[in-house]
C-alpha positions as CSV (number, residue, x, y, z in Angstrom):
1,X,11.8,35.1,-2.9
2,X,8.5,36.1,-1.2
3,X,8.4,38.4,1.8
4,X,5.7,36.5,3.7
5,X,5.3,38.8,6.5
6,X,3.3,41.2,4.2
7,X,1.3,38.6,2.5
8,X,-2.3,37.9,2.5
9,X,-3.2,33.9,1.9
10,X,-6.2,32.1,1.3
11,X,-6.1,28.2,1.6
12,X,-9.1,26.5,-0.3
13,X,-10.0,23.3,1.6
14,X,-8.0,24.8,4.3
15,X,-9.7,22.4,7.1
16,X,-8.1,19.3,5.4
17,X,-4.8,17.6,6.6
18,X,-2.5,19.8,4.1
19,X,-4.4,23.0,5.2
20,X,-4.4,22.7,8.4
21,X,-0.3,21.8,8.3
22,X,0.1,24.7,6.2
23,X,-1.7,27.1,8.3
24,X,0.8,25.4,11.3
25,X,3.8,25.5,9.4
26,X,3.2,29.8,8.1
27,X,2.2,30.7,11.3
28,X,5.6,29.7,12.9
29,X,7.7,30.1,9.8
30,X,6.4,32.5,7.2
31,X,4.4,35.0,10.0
32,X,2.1,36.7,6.8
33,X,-0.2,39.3,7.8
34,X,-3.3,36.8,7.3
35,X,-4.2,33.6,6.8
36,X,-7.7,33.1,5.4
37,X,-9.0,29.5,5.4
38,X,-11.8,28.8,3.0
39,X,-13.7,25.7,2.9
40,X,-17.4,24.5,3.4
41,X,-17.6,22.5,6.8
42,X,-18.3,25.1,9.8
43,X,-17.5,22.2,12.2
44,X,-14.0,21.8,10.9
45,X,-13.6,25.3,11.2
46,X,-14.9,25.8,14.5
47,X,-12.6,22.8,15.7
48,X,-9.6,24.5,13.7
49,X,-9.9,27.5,15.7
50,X,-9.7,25.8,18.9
51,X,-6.7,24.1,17.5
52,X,-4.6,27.4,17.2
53,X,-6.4,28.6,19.8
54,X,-8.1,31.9,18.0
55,X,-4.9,33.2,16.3
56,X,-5.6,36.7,15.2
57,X,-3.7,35.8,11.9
58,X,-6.9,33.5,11.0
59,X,-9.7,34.1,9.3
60,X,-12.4,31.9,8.9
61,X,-14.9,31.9,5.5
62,X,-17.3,29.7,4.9
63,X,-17.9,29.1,1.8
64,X,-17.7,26.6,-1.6
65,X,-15.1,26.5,-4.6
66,X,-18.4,26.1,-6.7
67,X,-19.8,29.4,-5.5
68,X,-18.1,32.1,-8.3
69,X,-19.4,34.8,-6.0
70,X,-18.1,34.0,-2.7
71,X,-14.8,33.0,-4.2
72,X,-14.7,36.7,-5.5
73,X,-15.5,37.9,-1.8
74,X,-12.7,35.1,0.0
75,X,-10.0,36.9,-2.8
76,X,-10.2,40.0,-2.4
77,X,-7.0,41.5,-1.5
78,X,-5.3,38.4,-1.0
79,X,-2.2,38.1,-2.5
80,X,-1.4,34.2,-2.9
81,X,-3.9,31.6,-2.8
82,X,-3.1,27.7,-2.5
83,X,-5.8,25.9,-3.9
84,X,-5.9,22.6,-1.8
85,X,-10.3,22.0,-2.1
86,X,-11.2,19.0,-3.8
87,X,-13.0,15.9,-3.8
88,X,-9.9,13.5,-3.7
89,X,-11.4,10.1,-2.8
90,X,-11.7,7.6,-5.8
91,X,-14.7,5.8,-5.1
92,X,-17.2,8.6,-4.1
93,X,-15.9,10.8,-7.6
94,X,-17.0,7.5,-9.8
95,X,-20.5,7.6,-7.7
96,X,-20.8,11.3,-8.1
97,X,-19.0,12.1,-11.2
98,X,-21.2,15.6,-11.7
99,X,-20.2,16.6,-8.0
100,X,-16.8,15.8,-9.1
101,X,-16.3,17.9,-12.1
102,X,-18.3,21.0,-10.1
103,X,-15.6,21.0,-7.5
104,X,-12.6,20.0,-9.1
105,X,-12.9,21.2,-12.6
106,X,-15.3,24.1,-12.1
107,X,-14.4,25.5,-8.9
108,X,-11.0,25.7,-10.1
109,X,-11.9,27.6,-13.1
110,X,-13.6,29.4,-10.3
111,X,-10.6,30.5,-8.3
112,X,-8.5,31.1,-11.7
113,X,-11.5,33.6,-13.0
114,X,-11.4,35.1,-9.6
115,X,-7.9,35.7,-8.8
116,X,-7.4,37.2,-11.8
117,X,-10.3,39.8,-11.8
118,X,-9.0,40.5,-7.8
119,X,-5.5,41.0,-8.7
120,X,-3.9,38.0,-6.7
121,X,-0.1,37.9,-6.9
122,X,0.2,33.8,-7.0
123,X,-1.9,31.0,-7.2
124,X,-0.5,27.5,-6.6
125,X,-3.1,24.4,-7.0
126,X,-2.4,21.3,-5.5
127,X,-2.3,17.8,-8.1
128,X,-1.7,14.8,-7.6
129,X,0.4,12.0,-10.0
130,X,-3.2,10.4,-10.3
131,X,-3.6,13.1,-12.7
132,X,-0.7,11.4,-15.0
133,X,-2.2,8.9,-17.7
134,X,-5.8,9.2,-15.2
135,X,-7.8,5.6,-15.3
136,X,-10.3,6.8,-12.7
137,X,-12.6,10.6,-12.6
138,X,-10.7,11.7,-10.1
139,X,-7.4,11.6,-11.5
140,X,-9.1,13.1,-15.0
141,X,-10.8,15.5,-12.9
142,X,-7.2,17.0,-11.6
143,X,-5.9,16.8,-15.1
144,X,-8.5,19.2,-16.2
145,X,-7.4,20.8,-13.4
146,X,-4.1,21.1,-14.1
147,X,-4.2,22.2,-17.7
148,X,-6.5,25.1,-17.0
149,X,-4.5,26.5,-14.2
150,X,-1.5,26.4,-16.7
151,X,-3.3,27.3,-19.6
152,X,-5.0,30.2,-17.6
153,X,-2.2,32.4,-17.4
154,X,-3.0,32.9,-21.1
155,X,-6.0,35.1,-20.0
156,X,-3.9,37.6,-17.4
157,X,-3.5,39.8,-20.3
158,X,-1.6,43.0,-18.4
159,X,-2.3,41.9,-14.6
160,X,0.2,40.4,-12.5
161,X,-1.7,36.7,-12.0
162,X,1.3,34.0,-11.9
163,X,-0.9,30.2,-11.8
164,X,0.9,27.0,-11.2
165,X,0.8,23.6,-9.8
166,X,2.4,21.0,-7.5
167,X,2.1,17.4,-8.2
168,X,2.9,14.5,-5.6
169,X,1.8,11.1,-4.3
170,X,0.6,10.0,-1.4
171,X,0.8,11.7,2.0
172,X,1.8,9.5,4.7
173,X,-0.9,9.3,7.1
174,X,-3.2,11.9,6.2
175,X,-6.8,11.4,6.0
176,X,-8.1,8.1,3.5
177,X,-4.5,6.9,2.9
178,X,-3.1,3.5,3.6
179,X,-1.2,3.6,6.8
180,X,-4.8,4.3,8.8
181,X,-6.2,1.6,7.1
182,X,-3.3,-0.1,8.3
183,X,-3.0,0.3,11.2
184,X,-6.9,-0.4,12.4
185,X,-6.2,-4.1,10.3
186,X,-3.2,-4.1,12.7
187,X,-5.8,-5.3,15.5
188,X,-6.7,-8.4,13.4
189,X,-3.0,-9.4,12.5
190,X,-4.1,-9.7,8.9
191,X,-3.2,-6.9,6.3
192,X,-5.1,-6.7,2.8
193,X,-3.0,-5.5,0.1
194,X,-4.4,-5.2,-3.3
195,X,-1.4,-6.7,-5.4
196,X,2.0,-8.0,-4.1
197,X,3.8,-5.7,-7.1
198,X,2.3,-2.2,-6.4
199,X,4.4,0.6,-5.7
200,X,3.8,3.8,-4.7
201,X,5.7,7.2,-3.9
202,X,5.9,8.4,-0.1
203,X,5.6,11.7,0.8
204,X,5.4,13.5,4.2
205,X,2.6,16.0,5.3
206,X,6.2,18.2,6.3
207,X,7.8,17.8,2.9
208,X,4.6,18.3,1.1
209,X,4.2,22.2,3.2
210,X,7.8,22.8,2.4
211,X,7.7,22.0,-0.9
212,X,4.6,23.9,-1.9
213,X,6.4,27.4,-0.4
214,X,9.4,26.8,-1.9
215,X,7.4,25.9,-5.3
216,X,5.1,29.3,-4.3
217,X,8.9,30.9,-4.3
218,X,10.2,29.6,-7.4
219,X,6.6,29.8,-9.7
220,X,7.2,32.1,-12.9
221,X,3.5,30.9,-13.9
222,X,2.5,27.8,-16.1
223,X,4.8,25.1,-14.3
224,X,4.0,21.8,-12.4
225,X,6.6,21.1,-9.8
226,X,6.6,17.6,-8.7
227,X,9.4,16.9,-5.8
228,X,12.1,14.3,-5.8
229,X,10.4,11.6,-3.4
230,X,11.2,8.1,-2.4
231,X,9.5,5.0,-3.2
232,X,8.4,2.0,-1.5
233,X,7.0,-0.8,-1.9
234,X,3.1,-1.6,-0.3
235,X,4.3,-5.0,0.8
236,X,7.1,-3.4,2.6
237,X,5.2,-0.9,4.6
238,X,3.2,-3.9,5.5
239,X,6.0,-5.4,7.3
240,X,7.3,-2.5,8.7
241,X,4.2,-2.0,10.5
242,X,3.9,-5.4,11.5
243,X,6.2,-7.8,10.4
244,X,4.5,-10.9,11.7
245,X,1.3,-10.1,10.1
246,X,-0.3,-12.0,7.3
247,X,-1.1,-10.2,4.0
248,X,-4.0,-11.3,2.1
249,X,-3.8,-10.3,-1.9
250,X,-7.2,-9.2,-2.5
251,X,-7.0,-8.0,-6.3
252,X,-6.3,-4.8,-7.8
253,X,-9.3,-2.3,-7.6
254,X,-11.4,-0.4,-10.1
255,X,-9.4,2.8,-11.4
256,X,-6.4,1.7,-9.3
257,X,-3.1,1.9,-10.5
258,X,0.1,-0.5,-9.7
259,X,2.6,2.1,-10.3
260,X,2.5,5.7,-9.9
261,X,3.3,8.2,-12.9
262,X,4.6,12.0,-11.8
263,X,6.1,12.4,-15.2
264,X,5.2,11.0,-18.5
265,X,8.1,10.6,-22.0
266,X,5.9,13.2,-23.2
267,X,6.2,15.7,-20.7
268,X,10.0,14.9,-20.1
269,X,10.6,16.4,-23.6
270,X,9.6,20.0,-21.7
271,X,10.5,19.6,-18.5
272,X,14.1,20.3,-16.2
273,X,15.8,18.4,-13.6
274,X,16.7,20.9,-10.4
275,X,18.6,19.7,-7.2
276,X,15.2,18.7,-5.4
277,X,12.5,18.5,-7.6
278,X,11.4,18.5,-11.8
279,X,9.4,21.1,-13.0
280,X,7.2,20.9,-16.2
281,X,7.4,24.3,-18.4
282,X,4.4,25.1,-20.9
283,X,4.6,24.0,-24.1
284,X,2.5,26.9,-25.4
285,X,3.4,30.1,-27.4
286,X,2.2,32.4,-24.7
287,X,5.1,31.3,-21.8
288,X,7.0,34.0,-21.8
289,X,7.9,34.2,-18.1
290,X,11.5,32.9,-18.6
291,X,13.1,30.0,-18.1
292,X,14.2,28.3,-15.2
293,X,17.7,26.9,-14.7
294,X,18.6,23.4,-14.6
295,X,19.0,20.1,-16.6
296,X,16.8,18.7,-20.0
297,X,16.0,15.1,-19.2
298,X,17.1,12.8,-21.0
299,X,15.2,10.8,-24.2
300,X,12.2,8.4,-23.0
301,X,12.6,9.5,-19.3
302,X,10.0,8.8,-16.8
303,X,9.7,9.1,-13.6
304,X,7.4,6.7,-11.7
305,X,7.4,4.7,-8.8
306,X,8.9,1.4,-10.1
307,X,11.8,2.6,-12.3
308,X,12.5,5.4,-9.3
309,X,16.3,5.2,-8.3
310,X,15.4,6.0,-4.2
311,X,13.7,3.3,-2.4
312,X,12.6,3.5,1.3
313,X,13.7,0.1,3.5
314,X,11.6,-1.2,5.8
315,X,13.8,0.3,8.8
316,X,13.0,3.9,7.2
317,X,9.4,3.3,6.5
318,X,8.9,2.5,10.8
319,X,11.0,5.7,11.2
320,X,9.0,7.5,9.5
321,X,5.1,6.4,10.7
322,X,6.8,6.6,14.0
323,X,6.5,10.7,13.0
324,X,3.0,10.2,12.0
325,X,0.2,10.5,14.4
């Protein structure tokens, strides 16, 4: 366990919708010492301070994952960082695939290089299942991602550096997902849903803060945690929204997927099933954390959205948006 109250954090991209739930969720649950939010837009920040109303527990640095230098300054003498910065939307990291890489790829190596040489305690980086099998740069972008977080605790040599991931699917309701979408075509009575089979995992903003603590908690270094989430179906949201609405099929599009993958056969050969969540261990010499209790999966398991035994009904899906604002 972690004894928050004497922790220092930084929260890359902590402006977005998971940083600024995280920052709410620690400041009312986990009290530590600081919270340091570090991303690149001073609006956002200056708008996030009004929104906790100049906490004395925040602290405000502006500042880019791509600049090695002023990641060195943000770290130093912070004890866990969650690496949420990224560019995250499909379409604008096919247009600017060099912007891409330098944020996602290189900025991590940035905060990896970084905690290590300031002596961070934890660093947990936030994935995504587009990362699984990627068909678009943005889900190869966080696979790169992922493997050098992992593959970075090769280079702590004697210091105390512990890197590992989370990996999820979509957030309900935060910022470039579905149900906004959805809910401005509500006005026109007419939803547009790219293919009548697609499935996708559903995640709140609340589970996704709880389970990147409790992930933070249980990290030896080298894992990727990815939570035991219900599915659902796109059509079905649609009709839980609005159940007299027409849906128009308008085809699947480029680097889109119909199901999502959190957990490939291949990585089910080195992974463990837990009460709430799997977690991937390294399959490299160097993890010599230990182990973490629970159960091998199975031969040929997979765990994706349309084989996934947990399936959201319509009646849960309205409870749920009814949570989201």
């Amino acid at each position: 366990m972690i004894d928050w109250s004497s922790k220092k954090i930084l929260i890359t991209g902590g402006t977005g919708s998971f940083g600024r739930a995280f920052v709410r969720y620690a400041l009312e649950h986990l009290k530590p010492s600081v919270i340091r939010i570090f991303s690149r837009d001073e609006l956002k920040q200056s708008e996030m301070r009004k929104e906790f109303n100049d906490n004395p527990n925040l602290r405000f640095f502006i500042g880019d994952v791509r600049d090695s230098s002023r990641v060195e300054r943000a770290l130093r003498g912070v004890n866990i960082v969650i690496h949420a910065a990224a560019m995250k939307r499909v379409e604008a990291c096919e247009y600017n695939p060099f912007e891409a890489i330098q944020t996602n790829i290189l900025g991590a190596q940035n905060i990896i290089n970084q905690a290590i040489d300031c002596g961070v305690e934890k660093v947990i980086a936030l994935s995504t299942d587009k990362a699984v099998n990627p068909v678009n740069l943005y889900g190869a972008t966080k696979l790169c991602q992922e493997r050098i977080v992992v593959q970075g605790n090769s280079y702590v040599g004697p210091k105390r550096t512990r890197m590992s991931c989370v990996r999820y699917g979509n957030v309900v309701g935060s910022r470039g997902s579905v149900v906004p979408i959805f809910r401005e075509q509500m006005k026109s009575g007419e939803f547009t849903i790219t293919d009548e089979r697609m499935t996708r995992f559903w995640i709140t903003l609340e589970q996704a803060v709880k389970f990147v603590r409790t992930s933070a908690e249980q990290m030896m270094g080298g894992e990727i945690f990815i939570p035991k989430i219900p599915s659902m179906k796109m059509v079905d949201l649609a009709k839980a929204m609005n159940a007299d609405a027409k849906l128009k099929f308008i085809g699947i599009r480029p680097g889109e997927k119909l199901h999502e993958v959190m957990i490939t056969e291949d990585e089910a050969r080195h992974s463990l099933e837990m009460d709430d969540r799997y977690i991937i261990e390294p399959e490299f010499g160097w993890w010599a954390n230990g182990t973490h209790k629970g159960k091998a999966l199975p031969e040929q398991f997979r765990y994706a959205s349309d084989n996934n035994t947990w399936w959201l009904k319509p009646q849960e899906l309205r409870e749920i948006l009814g949570t989201v604002s």
